[in-house]
N, CA, C, O and CB atoms as a CASP TS submission, in Angstrom:
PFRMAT TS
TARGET T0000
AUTHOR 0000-0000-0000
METHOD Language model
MODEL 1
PARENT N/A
ATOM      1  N   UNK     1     -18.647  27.956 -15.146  1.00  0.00           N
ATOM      2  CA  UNK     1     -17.523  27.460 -15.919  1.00  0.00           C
ATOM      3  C   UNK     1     -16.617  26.590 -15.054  1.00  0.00           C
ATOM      4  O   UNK     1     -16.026  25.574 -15.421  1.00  0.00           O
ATOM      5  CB  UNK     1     -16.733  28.622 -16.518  1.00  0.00           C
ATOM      6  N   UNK     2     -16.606  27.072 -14.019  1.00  0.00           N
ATOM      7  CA  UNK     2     -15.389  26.560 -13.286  1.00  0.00           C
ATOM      8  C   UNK     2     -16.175  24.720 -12.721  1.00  0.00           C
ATOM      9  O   UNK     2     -15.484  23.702 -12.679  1.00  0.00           O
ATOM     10  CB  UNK     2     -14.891  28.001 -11.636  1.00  0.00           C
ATOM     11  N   UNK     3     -17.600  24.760 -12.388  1.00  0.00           N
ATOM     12  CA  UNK     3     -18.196  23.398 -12.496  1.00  0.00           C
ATOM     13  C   UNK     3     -18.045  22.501 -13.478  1.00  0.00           C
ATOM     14  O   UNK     3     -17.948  21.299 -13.234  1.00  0.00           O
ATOM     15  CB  UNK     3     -19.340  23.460 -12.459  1.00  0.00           C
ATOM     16  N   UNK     4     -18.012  22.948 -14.565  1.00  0.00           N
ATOM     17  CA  UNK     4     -17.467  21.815 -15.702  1.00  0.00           C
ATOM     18  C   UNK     4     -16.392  21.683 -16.170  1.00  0.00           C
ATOM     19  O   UNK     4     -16.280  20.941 -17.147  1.00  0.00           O
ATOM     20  CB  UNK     4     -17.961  21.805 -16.763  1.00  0.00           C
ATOM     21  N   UNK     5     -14.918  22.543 -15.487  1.00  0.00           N
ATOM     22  CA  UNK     5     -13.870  21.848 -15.352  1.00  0.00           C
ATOM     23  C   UNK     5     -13.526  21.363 -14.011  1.00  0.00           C
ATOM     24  O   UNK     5     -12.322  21.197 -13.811  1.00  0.00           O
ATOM     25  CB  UNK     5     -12.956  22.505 -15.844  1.00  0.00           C
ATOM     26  N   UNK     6     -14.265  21.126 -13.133  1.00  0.00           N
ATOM     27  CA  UNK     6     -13.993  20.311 -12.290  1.00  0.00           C
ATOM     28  C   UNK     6     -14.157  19.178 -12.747  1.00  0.00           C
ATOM     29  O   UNK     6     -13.234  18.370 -12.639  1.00  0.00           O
ATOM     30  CB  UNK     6     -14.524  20.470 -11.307  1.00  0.00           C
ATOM     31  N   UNK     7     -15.511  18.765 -13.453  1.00  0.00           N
ATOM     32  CA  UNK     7     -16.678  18.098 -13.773  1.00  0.00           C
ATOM     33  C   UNK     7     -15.488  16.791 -14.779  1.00  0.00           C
ATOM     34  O   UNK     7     -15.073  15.633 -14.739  1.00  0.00           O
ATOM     35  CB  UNK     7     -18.131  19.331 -14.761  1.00  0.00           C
ATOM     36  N   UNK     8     -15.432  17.881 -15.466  1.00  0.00           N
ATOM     37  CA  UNK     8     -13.862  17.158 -16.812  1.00  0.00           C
ATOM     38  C   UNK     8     -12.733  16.301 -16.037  1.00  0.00           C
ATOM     39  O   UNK     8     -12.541  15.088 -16.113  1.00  0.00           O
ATOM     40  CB  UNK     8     -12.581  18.805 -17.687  1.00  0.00           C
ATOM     41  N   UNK     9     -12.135  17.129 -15.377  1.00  0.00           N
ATOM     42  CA  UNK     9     -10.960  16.786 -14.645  1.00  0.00           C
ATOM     43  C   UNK     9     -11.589  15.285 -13.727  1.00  0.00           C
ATOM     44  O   UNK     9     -10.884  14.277 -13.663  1.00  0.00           O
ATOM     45  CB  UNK     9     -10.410  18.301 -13.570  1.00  0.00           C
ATOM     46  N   UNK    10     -12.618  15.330 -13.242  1.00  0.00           N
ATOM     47  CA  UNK    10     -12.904  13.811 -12.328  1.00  0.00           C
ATOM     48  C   UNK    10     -13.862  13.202 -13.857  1.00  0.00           C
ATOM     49  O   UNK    10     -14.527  12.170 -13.769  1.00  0.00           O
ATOM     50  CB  UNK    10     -14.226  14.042 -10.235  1.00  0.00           C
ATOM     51  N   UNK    11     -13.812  13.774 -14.797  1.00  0.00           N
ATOM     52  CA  UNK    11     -14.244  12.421 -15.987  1.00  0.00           C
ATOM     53  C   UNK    11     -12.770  11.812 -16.524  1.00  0.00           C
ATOM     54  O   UNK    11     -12.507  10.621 -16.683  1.00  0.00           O
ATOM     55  CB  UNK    11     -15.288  13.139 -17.689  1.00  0.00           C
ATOM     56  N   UNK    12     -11.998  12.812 -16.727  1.00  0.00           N
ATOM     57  CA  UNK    12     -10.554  12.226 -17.067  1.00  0.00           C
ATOM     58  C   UNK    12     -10.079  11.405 -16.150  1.00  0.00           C
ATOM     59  O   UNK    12      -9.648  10.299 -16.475  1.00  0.00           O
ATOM     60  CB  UNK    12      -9.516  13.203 -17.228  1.00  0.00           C
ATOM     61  N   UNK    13     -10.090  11.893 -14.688  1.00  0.00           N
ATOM     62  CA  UNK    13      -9.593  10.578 -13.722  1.00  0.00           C
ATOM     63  C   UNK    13     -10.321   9.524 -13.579  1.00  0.00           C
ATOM     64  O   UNK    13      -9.753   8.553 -13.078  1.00  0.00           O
ATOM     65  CB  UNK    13      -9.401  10.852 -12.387  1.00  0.00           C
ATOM     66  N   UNK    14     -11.391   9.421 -13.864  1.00  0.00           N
ATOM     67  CA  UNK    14     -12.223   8.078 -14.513  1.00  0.00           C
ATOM     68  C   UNK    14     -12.060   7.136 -14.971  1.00  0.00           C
ATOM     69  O   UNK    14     -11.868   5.988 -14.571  1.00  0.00           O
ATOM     70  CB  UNK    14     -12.787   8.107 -15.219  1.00  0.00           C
ATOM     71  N   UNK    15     -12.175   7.885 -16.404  1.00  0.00           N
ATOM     72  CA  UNK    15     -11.494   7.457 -17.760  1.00  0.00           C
ATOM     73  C   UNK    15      -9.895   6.798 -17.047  1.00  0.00           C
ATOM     74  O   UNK    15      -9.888   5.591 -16.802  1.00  0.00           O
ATOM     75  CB  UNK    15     -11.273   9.117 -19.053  1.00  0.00           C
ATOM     76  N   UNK    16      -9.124   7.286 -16.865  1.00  0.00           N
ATOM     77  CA  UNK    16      -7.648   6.909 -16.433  1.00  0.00           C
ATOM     78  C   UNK    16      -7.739   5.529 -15.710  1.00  0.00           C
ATOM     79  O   UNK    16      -6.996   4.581 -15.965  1.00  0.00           O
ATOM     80  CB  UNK    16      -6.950   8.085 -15.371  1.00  0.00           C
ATOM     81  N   UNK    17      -9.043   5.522 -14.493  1.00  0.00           N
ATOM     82  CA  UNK    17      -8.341   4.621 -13.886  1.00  0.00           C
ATOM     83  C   UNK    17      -9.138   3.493 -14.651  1.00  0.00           C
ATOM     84  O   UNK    17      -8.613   2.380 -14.709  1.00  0.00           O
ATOM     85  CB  UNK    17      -8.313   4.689 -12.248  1.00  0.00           C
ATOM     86  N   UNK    18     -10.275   3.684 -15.196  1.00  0.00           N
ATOM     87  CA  UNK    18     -10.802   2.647 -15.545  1.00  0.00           C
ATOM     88  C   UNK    18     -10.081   1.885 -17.169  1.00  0.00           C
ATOM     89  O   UNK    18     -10.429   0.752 -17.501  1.00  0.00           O
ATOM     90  CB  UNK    18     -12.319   3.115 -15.535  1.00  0.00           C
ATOM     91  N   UNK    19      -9.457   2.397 -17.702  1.00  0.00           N
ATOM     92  CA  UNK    19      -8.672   1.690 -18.744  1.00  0.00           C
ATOM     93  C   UNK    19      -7.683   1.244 -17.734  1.00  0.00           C
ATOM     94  O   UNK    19      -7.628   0.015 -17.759  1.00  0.00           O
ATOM     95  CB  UNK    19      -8.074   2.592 -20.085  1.00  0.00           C
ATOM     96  N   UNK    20      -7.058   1.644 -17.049  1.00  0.00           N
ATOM     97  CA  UNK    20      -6.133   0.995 -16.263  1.00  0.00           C
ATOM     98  C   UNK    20      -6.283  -0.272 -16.252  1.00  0.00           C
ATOM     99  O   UNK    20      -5.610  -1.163 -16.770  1.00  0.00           O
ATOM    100  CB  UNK    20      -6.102   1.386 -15.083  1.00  0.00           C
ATOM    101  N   UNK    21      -7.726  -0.310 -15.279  1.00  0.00           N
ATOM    102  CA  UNK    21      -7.890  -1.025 -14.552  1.00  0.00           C
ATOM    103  C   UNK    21      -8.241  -2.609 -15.686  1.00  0.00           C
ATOM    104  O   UNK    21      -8.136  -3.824 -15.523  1.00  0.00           O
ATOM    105  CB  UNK    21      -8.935  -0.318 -13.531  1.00  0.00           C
ATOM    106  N   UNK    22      -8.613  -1.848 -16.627  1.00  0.00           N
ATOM    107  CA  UNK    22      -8.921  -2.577 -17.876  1.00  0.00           C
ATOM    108  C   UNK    22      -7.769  -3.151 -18.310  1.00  0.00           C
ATOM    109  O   UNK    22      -7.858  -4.351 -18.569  1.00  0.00           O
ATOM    110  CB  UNK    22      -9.485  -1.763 -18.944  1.00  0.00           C
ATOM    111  N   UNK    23      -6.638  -2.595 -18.472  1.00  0.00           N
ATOM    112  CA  UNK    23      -5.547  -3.391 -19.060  1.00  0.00           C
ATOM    113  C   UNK    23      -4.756  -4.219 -18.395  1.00  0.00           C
ATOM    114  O   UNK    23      -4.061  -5.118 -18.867  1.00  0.00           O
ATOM    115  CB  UNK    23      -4.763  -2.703 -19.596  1.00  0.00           C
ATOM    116  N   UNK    24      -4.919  -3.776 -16.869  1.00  0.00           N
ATOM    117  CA  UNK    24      -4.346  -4.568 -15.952  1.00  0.00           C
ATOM    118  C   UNK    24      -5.037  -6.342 -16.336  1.00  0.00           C
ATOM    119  O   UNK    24      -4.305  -7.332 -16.329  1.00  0.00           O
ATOM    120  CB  UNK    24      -4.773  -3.818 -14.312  1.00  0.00           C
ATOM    121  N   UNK    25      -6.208  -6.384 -16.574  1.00  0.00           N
ATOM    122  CA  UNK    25      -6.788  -7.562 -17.263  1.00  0.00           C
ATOM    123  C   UNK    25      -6.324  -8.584 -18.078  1.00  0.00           C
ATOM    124  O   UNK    25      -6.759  -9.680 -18.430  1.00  0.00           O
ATOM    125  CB  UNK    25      -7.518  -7.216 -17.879  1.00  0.00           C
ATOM    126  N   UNK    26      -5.267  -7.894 -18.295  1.00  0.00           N
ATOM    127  CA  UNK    26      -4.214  -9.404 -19.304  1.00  0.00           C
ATOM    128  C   UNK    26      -3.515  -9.989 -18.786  1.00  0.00           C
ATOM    129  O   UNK    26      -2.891 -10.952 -19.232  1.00  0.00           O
ATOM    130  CB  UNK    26      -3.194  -9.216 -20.414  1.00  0.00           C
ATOM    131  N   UNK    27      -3.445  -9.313 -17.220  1.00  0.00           N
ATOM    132  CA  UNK    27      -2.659 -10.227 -16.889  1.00  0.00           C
ATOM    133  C   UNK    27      -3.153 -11.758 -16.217  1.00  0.00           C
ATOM    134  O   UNK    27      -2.455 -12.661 -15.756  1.00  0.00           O
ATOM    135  CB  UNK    27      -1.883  -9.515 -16.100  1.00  0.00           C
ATOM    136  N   UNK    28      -4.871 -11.636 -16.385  1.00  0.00           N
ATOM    137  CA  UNK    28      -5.177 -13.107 -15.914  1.00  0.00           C
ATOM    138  C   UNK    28      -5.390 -14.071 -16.919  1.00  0.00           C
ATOM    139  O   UNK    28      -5.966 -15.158 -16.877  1.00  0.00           O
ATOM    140  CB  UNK    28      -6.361 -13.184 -15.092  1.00  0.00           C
ATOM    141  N   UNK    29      -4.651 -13.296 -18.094  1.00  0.00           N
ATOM    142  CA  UNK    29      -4.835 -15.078 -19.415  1.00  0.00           C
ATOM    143  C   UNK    29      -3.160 -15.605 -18.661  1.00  0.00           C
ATOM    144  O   UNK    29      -2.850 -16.795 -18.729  1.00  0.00           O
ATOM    145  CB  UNK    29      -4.655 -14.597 -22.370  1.00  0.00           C
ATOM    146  N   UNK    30      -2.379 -14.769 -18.104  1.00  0.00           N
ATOM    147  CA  UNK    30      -1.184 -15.091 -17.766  1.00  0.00           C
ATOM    148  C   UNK    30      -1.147 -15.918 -16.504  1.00  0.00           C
ATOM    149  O   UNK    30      -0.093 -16.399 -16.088  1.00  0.00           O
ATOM    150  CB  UNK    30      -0.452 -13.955 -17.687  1.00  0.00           C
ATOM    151  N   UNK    31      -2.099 -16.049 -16.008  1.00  0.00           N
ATOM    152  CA  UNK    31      -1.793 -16.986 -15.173  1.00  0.00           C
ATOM    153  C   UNK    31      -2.303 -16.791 -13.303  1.00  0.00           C
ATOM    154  O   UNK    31      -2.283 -17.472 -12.278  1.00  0.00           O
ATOM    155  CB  UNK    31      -0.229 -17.042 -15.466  1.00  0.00           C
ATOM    156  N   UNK    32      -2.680 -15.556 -13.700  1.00  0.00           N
ATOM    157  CA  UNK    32      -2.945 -14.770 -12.261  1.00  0.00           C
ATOM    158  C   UNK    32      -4.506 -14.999 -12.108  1.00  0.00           C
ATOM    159  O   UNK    32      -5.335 -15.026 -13.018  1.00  0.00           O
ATOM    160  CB  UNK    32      -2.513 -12.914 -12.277  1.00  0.00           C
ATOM    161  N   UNK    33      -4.720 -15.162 -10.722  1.00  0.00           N
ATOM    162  CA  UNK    33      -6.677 -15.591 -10.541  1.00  0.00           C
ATOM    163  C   UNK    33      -7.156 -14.255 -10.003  1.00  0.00           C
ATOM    164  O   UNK    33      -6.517 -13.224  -9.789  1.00  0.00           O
ATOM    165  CB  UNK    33      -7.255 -17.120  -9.087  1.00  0.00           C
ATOM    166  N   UNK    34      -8.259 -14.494  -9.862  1.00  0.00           N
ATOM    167  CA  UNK    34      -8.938 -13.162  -9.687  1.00  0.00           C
ATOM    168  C   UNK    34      -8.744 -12.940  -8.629  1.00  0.00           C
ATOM    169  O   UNK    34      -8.845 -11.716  -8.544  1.00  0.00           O
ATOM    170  CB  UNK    34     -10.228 -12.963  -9.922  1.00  0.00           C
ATOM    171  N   UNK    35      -8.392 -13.545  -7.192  1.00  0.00           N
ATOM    172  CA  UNK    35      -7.999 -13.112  -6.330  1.00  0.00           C
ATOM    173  C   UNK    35      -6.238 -12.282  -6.122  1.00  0.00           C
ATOM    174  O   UNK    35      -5.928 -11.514  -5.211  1.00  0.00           O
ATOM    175  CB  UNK    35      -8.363 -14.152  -5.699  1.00  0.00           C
ATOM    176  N   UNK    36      -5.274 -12.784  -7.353  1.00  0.00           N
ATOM    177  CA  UNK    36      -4.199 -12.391  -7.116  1.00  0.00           C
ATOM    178  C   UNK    36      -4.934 -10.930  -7.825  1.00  0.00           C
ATOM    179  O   UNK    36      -4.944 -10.032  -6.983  1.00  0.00           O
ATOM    180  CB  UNK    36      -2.827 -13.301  -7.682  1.00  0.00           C
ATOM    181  N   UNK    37      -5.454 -10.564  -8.973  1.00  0.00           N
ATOM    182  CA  UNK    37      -5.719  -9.955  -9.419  1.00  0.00           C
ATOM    183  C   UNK    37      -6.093  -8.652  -9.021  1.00  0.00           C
ATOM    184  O   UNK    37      -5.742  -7.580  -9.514  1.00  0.00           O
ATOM    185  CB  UNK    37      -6.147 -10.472  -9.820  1.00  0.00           C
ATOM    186  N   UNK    38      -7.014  -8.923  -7.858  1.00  0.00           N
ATOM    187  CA  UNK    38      -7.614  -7.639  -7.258  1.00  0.00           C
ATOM    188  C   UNK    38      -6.743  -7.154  -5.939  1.00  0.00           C
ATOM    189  O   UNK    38      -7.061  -6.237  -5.181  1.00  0.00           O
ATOM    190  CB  UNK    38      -9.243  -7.937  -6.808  1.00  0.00           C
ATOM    191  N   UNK    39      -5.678  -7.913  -5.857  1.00  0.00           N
ATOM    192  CA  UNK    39      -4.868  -7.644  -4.327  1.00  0.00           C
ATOM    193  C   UNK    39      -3.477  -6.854  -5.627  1.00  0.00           C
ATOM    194  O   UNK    39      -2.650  -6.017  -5.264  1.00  0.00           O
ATOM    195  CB  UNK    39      -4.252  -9.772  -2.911  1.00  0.00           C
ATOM    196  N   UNK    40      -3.573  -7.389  -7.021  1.00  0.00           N
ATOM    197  CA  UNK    40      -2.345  -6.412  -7.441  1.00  0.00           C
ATOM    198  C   UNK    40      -2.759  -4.981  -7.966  1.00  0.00           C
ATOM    199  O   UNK    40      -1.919  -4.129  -8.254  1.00  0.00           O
ATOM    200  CB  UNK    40      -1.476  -7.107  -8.655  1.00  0.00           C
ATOM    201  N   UNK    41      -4.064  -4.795  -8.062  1.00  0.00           N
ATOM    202  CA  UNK    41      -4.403  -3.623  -8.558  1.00  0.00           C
ATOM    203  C   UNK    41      -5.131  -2.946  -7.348  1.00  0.00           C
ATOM    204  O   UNK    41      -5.722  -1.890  -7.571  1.00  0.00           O
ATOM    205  CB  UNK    41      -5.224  -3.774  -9.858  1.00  0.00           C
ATOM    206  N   UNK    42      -5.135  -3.585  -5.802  1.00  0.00           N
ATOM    207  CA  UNK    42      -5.362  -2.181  -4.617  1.00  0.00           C
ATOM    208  C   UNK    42      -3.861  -2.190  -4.377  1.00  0.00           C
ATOM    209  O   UNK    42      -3.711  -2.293  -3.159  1.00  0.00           O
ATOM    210  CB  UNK    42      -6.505  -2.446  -2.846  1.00  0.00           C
ATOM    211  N   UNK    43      -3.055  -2.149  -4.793  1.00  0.00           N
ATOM    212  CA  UNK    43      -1.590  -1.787  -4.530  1.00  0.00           C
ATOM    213  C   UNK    43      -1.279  -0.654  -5.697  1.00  0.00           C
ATOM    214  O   UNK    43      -0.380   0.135  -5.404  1.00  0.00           O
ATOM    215  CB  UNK    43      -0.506  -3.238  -4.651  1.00  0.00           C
ATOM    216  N   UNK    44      -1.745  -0.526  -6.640  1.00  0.00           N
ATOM    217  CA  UNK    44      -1.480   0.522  -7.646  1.00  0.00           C
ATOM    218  C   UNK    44      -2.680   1.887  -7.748  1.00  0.00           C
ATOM    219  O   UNK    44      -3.844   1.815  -8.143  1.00  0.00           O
ATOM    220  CB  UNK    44      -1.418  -0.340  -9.107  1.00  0.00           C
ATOM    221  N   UNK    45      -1.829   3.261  -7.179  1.00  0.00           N
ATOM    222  CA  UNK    45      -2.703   4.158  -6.832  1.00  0.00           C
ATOM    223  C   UNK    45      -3.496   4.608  -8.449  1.00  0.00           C
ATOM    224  O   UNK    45      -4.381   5.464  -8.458  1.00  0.00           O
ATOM    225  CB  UNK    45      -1.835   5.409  -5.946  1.00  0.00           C
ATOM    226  N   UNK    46      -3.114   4.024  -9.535  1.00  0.00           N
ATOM    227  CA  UNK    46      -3.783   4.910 -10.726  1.00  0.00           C
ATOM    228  C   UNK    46      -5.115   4.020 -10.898  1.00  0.00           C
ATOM    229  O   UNK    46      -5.949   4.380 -11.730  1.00  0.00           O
ATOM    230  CB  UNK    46      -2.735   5.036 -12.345  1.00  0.00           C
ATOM    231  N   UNK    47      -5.314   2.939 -10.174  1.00  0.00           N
ATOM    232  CA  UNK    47      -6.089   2.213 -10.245  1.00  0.00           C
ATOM    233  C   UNK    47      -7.336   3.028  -8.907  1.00  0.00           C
ATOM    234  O   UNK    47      -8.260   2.345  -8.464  1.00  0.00           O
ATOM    235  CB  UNK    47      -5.323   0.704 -10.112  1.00  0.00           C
ATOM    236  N   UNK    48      -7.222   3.828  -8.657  1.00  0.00           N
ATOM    237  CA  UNK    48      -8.133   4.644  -7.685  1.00  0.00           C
ATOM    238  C   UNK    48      -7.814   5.806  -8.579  1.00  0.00           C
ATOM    239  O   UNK    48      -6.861   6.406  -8.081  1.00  0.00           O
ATOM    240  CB  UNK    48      -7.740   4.773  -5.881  1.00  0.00           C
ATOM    241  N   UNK    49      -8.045   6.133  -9.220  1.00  0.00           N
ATOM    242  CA  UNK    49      -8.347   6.824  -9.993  1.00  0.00           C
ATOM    243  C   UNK    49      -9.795   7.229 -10.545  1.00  0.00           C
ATOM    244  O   UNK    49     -10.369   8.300 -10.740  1.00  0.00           O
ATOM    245  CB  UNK    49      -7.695   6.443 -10.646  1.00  0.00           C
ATOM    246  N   UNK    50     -10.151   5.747 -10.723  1.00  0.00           N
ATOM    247  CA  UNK    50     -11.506   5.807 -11.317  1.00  0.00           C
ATOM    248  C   UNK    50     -12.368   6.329  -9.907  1.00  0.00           C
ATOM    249  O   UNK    50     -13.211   7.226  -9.887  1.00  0.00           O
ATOM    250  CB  UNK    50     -12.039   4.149 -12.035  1.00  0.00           C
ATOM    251  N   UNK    51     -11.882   5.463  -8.695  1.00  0.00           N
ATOM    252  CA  UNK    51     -12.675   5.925  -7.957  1.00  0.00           C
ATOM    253  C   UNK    51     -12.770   7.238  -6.899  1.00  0.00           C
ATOM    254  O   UNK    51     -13.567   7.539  -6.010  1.00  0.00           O
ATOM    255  CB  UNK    51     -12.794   5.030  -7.529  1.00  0.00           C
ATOM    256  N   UNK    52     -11.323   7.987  -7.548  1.00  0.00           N
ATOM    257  CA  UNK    52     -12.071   9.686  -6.648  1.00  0.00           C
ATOM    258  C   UNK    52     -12.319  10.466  -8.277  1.00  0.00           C
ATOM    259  O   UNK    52     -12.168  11.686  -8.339  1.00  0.00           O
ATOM    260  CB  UNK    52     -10.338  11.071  -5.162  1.00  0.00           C
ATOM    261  N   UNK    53     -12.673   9.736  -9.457  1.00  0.00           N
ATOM    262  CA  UNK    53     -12.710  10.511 -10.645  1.00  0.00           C
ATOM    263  C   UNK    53     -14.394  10.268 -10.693  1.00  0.00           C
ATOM    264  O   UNK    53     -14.911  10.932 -11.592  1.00  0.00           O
ATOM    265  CB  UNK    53     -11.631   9.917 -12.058  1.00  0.00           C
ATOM    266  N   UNK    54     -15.208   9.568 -10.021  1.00  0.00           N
ATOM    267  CA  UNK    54     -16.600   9.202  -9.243  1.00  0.00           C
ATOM    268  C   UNK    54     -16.937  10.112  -8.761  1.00  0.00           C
ATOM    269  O   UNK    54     -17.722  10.913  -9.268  1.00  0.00           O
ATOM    270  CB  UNK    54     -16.692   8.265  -8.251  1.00  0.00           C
ATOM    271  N   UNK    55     -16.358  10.217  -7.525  1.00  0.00           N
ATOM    272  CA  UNK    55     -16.331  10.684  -6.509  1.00  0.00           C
ATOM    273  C   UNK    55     -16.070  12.638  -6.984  1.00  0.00           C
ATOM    274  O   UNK    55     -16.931  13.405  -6.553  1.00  0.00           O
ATOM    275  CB  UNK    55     -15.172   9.731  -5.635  1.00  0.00           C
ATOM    276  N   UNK    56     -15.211  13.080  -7.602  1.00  0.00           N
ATOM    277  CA  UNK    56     -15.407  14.284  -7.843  1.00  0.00           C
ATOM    278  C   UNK    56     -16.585  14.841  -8.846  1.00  0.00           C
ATOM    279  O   UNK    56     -17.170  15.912  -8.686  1.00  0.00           O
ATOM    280  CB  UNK    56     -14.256  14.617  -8.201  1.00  0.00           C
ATOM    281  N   UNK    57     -16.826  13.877  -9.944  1.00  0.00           N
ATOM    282  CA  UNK    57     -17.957  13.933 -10.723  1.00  0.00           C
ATOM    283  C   UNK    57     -19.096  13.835  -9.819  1.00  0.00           C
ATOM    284  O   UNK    57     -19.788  14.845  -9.942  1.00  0.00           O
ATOM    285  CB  UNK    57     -17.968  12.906 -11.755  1.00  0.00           C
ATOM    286  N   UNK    58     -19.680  12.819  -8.751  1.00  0.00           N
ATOM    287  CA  UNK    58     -20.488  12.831  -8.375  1.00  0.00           C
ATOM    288  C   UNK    58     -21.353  13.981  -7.119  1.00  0.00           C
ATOM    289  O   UNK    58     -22.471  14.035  -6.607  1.00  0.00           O
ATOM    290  CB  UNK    58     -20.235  11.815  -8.306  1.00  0.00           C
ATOM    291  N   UNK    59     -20.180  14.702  -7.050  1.00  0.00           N
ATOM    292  CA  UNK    59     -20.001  16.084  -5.848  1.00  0.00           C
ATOM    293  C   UNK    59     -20.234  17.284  -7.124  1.00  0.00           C
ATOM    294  O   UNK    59     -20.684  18.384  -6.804  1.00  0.00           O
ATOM    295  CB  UNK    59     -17.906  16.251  -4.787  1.00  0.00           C
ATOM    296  N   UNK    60     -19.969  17.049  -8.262  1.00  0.00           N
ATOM    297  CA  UNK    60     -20.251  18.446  -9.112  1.00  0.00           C
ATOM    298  C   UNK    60     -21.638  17.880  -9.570  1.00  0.00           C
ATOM    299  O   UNK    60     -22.386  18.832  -9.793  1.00  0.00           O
ATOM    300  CB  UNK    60     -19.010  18.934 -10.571  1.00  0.00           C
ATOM    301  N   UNK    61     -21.915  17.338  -9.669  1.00  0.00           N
ATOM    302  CA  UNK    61     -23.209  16.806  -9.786  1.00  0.00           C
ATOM    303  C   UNK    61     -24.372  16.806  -8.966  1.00  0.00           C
ATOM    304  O   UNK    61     -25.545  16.805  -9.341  1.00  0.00           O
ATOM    305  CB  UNK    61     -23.061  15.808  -9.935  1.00  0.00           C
ATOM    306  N   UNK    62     -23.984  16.807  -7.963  1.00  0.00           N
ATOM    307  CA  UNK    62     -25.121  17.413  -6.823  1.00  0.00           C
ATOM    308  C   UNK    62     -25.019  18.168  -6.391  1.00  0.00           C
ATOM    309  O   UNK    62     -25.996  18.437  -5.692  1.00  0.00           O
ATOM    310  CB  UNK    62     -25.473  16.995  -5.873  1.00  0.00           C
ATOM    311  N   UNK    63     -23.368  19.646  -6.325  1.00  0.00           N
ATOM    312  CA  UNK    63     -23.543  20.655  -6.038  1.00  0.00           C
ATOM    313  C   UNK    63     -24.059  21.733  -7.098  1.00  0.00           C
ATOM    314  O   UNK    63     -24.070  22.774  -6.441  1.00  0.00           O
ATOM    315  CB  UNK    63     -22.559  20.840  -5.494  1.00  0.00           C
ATOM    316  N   UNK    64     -24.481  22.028  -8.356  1.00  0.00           N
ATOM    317  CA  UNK    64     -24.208  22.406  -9.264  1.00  0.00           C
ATOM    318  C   UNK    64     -25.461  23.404  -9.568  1.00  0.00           C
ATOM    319  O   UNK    64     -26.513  22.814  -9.815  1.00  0.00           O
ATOM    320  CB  UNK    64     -23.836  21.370 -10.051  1.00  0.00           C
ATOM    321  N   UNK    65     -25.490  24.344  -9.580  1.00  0.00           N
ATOM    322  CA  UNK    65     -26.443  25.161  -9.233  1.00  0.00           C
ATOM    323  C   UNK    65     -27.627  25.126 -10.464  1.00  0.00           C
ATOM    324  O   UNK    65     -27.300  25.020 -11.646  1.00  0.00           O
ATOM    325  CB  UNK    65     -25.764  26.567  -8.954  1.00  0.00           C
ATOM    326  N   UNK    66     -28.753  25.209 -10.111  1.00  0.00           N
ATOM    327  CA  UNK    66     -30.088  25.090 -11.156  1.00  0.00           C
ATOM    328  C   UNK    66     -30.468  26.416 -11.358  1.00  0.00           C
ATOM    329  O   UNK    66     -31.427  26.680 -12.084  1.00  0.00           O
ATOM    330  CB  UNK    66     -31.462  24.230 -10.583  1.00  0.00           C
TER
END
């Protein structure tokens, strides 16, 4: 039990950062290039989100007993 709420908890931080990271996306009809783009979203920690919400999914996933 306790593996698939770990399992949840790094799909929700996933989920989190990757809409984030998704909406952060409007801001290049505004005027911003893909280079300003990716230097304003490694400055925002919810935007690593997705990636220890990977990262914990991918550790319950290979520890997870058969």
């Amino acid at each position: 039990m306790g593996y698939i709420f770990i399992f949840l908890v790094g799909f929700g931080l996933a989920v989190t950062g990757g809409v984030t990271i998704i909406a952060y996306m409007n801001f290049l009809p505004a005027g911003l290039s893909w280079a300003d783009y990716f230097i304003f979203i490694s400055g925002r920690i919810e935007c690593y989100f997705l990636l220890v919400g990977l990262v914990i999914m991918a550790f319950v996933l290979y520890r997870y007993p058969n």
